[in-house]
C-alpha positions in Angstrom: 0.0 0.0 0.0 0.9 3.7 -0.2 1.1 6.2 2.6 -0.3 9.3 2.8 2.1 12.7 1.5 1.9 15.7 3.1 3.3 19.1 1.4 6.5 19.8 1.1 7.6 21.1 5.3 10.9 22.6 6.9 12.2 20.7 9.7 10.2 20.3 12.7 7.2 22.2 11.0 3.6 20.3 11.5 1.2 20.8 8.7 -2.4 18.6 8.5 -2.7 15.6 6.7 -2.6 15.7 2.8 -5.3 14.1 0.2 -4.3 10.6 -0.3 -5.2 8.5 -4.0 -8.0 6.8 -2.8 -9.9 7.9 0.4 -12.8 7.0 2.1 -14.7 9.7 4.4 -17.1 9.7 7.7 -18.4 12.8 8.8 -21.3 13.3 11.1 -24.3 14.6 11.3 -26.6 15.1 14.1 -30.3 14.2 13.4 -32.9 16.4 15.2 -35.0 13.0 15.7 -34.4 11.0 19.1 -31.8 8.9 18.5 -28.3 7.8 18.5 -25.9 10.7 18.0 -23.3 9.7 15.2 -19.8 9.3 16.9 -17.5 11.9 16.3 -14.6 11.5 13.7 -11.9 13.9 15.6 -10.1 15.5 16.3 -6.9 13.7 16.0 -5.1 12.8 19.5 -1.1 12.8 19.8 -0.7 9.7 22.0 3.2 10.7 22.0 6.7 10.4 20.3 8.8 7.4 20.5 11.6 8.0 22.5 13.9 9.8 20.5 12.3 9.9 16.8 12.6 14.0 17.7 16.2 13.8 16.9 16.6 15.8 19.9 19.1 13.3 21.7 20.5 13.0 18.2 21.2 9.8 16.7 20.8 7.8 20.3 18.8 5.0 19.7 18.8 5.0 15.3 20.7 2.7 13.8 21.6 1.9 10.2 22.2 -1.3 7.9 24.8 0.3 5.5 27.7 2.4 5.4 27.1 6.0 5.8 24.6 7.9 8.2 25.4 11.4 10.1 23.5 13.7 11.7 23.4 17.3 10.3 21.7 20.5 11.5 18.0 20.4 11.4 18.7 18.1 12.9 18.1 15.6 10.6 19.7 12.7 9.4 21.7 12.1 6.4 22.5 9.0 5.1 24.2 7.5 1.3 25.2 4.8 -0.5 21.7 2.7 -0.2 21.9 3.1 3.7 18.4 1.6 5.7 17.5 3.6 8.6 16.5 2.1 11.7 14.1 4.2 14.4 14.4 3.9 18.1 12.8 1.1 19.3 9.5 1.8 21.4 5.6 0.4 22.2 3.1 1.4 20.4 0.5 2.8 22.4 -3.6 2.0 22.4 -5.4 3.9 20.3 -2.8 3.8 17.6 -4.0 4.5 14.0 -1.2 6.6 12.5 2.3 7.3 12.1 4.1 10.2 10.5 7.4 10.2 9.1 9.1 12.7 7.4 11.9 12.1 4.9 13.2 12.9 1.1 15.4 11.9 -1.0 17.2 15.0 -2.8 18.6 15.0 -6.5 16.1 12.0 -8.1 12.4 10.0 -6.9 13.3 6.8 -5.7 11.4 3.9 -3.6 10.9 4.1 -0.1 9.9 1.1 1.9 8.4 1.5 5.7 8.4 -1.7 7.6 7.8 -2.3 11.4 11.0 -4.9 13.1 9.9 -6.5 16.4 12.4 -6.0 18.9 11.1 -10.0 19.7 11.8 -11.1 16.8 10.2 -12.6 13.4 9.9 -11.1 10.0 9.4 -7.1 9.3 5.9 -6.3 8.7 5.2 -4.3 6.2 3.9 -0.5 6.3 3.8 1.2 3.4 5.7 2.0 0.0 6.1 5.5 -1.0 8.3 7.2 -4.1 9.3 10.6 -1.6 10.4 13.8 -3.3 13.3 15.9 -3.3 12.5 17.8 -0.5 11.6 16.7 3.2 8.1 15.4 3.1 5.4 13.8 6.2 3.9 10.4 5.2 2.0 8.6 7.4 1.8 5.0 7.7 -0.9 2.6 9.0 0.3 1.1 12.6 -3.4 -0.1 14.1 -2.0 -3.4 13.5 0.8 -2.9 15.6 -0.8 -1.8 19.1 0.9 -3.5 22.3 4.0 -4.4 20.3 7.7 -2.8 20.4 9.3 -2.0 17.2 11.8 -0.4 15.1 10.3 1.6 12.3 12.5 0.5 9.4 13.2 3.1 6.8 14.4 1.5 3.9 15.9 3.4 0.1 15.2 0.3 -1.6 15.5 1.5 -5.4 18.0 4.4 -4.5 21.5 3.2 -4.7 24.1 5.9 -4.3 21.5 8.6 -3.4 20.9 10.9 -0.2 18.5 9.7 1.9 16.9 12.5 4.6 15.0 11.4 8.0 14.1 14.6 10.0 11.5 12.7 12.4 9.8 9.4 13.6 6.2 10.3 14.7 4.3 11.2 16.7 1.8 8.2 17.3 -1.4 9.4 16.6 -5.3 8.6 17.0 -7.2 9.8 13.7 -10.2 8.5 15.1 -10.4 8.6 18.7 -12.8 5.9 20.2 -12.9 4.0 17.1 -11.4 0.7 16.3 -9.2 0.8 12.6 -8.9 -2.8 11.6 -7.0 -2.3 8.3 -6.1 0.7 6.4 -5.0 4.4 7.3 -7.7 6.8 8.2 -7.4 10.4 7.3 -9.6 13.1 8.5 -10.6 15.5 6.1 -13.4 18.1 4.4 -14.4 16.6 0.9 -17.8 17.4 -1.7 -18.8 19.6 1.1 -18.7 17.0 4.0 -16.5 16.5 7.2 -14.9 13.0 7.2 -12.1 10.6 6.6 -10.6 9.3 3.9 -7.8 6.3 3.0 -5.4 5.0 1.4 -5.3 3.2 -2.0 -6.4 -0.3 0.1 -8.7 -1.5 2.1 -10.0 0.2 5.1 -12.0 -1.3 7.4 -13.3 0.8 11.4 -15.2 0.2 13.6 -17.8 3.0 15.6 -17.7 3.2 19.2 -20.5 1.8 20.6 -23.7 4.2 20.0 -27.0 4.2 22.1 -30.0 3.8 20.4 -33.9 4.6 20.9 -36.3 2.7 21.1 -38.0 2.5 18.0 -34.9 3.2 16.0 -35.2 0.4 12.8 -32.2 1.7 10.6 -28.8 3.8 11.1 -27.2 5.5 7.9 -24.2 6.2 6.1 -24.0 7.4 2.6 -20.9 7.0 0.0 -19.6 8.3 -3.0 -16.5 7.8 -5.5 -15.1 4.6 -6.4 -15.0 1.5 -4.7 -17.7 -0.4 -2.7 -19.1 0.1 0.8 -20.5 -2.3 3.5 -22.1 -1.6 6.3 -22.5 -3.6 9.1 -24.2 -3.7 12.1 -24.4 -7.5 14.3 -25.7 -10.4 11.4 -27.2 -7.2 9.2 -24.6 -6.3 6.2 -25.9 -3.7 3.0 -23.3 -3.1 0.5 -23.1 -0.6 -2.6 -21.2 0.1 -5.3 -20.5 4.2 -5.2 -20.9 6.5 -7.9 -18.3 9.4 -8.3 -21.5 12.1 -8.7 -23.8 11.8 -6.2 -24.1 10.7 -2.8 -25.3 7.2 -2.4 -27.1 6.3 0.6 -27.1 3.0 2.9 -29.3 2.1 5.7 -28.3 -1.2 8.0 -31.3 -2.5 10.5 -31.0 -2.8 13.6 -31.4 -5.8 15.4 -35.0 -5.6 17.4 -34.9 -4.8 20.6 -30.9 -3.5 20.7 -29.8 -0.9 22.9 -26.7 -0.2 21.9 -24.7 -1.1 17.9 -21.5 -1.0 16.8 -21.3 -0.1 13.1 -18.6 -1.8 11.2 -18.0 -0.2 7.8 -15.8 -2.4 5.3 -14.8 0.2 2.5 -12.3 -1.0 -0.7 -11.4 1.8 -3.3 -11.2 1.3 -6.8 -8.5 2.0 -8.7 -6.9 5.3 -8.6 -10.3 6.8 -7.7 -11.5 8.8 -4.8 -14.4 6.8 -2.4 -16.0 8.7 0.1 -17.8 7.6 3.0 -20.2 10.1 5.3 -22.5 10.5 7.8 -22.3 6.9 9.5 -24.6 5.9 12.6 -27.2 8.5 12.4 -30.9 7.5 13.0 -32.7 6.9 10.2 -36.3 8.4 9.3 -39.0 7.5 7.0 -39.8 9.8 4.2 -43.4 10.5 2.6 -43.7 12.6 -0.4 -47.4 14.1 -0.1 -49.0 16.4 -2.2 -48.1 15.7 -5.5 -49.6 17.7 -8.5 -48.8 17.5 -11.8 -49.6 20.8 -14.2 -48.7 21.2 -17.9 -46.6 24.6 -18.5 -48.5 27.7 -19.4 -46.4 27.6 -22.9 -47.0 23.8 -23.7 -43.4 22.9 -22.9 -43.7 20.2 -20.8 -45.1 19.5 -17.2 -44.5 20.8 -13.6 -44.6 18.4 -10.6 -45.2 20.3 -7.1 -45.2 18.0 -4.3 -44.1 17.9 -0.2 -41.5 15.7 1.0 -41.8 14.9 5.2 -39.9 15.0 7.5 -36.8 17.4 7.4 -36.1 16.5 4.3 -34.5 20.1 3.3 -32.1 19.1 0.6 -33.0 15.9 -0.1 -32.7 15.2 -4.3 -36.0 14.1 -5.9 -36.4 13.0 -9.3 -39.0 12.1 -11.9 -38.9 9.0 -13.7 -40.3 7.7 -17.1 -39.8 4.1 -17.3 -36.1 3.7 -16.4 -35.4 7.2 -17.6 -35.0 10.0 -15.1 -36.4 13.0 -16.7 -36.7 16.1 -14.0 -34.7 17.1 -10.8 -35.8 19.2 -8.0 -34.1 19.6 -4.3 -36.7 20.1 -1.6 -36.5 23.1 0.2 -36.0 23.9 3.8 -40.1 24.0 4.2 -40.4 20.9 2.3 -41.7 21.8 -0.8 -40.1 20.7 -4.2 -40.5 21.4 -7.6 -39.8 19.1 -10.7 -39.9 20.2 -14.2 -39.8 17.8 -17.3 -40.1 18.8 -21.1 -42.7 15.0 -21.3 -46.2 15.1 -20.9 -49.1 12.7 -20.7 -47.5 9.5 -19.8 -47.2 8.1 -16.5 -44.1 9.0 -14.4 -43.1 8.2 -10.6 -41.6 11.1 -8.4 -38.8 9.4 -6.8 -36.2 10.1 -3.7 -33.2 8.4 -2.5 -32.9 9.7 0.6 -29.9 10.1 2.4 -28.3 9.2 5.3 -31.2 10.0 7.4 -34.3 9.4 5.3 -35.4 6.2 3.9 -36.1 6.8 0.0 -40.2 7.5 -1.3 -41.7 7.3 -4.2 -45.5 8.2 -5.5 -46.8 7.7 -8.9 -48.6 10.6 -10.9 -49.4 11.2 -14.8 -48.0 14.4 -16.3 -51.0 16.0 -18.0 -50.8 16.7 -21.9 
């Protein structure tokens, strides 16, 4: 897999984390209906740095496979000739999600690998791959895998014999996702299409909510997706999946188990390739949706037809469409006092006024015939 870049960053300079190549997104929205409140996606919590991967007892602790590494002002390392890096060891703490490392490679692009060597022993397990730039960069690397253990973060110029490579720093641990358990993947929390969430890598990422309370009556919580990849949802036995689509948000709604009190939602995201998958609004109660009202008019000039109907409850925003067959052939958003309006060049056939819902609202639909 492939880390996450940051912009180009002098030494010891913190910036937020950068857009990765595929991503997945949760943000949160509070529903104004009793009901579980979705869990909150940040912000991100510095659980501390390994001993040492500050540089600021210099090179105690690093070590190197290879024949050059100094420390220069910065300070940062420096090391040639095809040199692997070796952090200080240390435990990686609960809660761990993510780990920054900042390093470059001046003069040419060249392969980075990040693995994770258990002081205890056994194989390295791999982190991430990057291809850095010239200049000092932060990547951060997946490391839920790695909670509880001690390791040495091995940094290593696989593909750049005879070049310069620069390590300014070794974390800190971070939790992207306080509360939440990251079974695979890298989480990054980010604004994206106009919504608060997180976003991965270009693999798998799978996270688990913290465990919500939920009302009685409560038959459905919500998520909705959009990009490239698919999504599943899961809460107990009850899994939805969906394929996204990279231009509009697509919703899912997992039922509860009858008579729960309190769910866990489990949401198992994949990317496609070199495409951006986005994931919002998980764990929020989910309503049901009645479009009411609906009246069809032809237009004064003979154009075509105009559909006024209401959509309840708090359903401001909301998309509806009119259908023909399997042909949508109008679009209207419903306003913040409910009321939408679709126009559509057809008349006099039968048609169904259609919405998907969203993360909140369980999709509706109401046949009509446009007059003509």
């Amino acid at each position: 897999m492939h880390s996450s870049p940051d912009e180009d960053i002098p030494v010891r300079t913190h910036v937020p984390t950068a857009i990765l190549g595929v991503l997945v997104a949760l943000g949160m929205t509070a529903m104004a209906l009793a009901g579980p409140s979705a869990p909150p996606i940040g912000p991100t919590t510095g659980l501390g740095v390994p001993t040492n991967g500050d540089l600021a007892l210099g090179l105690d602790g690093w070590g190197r496979i290879g024949p050059t590494m100094a420390l220069r002002a910065g300070p940062l390392i420096e090391a040639a000739d095809n040199t692997t890096v070796l952090s200080p060891a240390f435990t990686v703490p609960m809660g761990s999600q993510s780990l920054p490392i900042v390093v470059g490679i001046p003069g040419a692009n060249a392969v980075v690998e990040f693995r994770a060597r258990p002081v205890s022993g056994g194989a390295d397990i791999p982190l991430a791959t990057i291809t850095p730039t010239r200049g000092l960069r932060r990547w951060d690397v997946p490391i839920a895998s790695l909670v509880g253990q001690t390791v040495r973060i091995v940094i290593d110029p696989v593909t750049s014999l005879g070049r310069r490579l620069l390590v300014a720093s070794v974390g800190p641990v971070e939790s992207v996702l306080p509360g939440w358990v990251v079974h695979t993947g890298l989480p990054v929390v980010t604004t994206t299409w106009g919504r608060h969430g997180i976003r991965t890598g270009d693999s798998r990422l799978t996270m688990s909510t913290p465990s919500t309370a939920v009302a009685p009556g409560t038959r459905y919580l919500g998520l909705v997706v959009r990009g490239s990849g698919t999504v599943s949802a899961v809460i107990e036995s009850n899994r939805v999946s969906v394929r996204a689509t990279g231009n509009r948000w697509t919703p899912i709604h997992v039922a509860v188990p009858e008579h729960t009190r309190s769910v866990v939602v489990l949401v198992d995201a994949t990317p496609g390739d070199g495409q951006v998958l986005v994931v919002a609004d998980v764990g929020v109660a989910v309503r049901t949706t009645r479009i009411t009202h609906a009246v069809a008019t032809a237009m004064a000039d003979g154009g075509g037809s105009v559909v006024r109907a209401r959509v309840t409850p708090d359903a401001a925003g909301i998309i509806v469409r009119l259908r023909v067959g399997a042909h949508f052939i109008g679009t209207g958003r419903v306003r913040a006092d409910g009321r939408v309006v679709v126009r559509s060049p057809r008349t006099g056939v039968p048609a169904t006024l259609v919405t998907t819902g969203d993360a909140s609202h369980l999709p509706a639909r109401v046949a009509l015939t446009l007059p003509g």
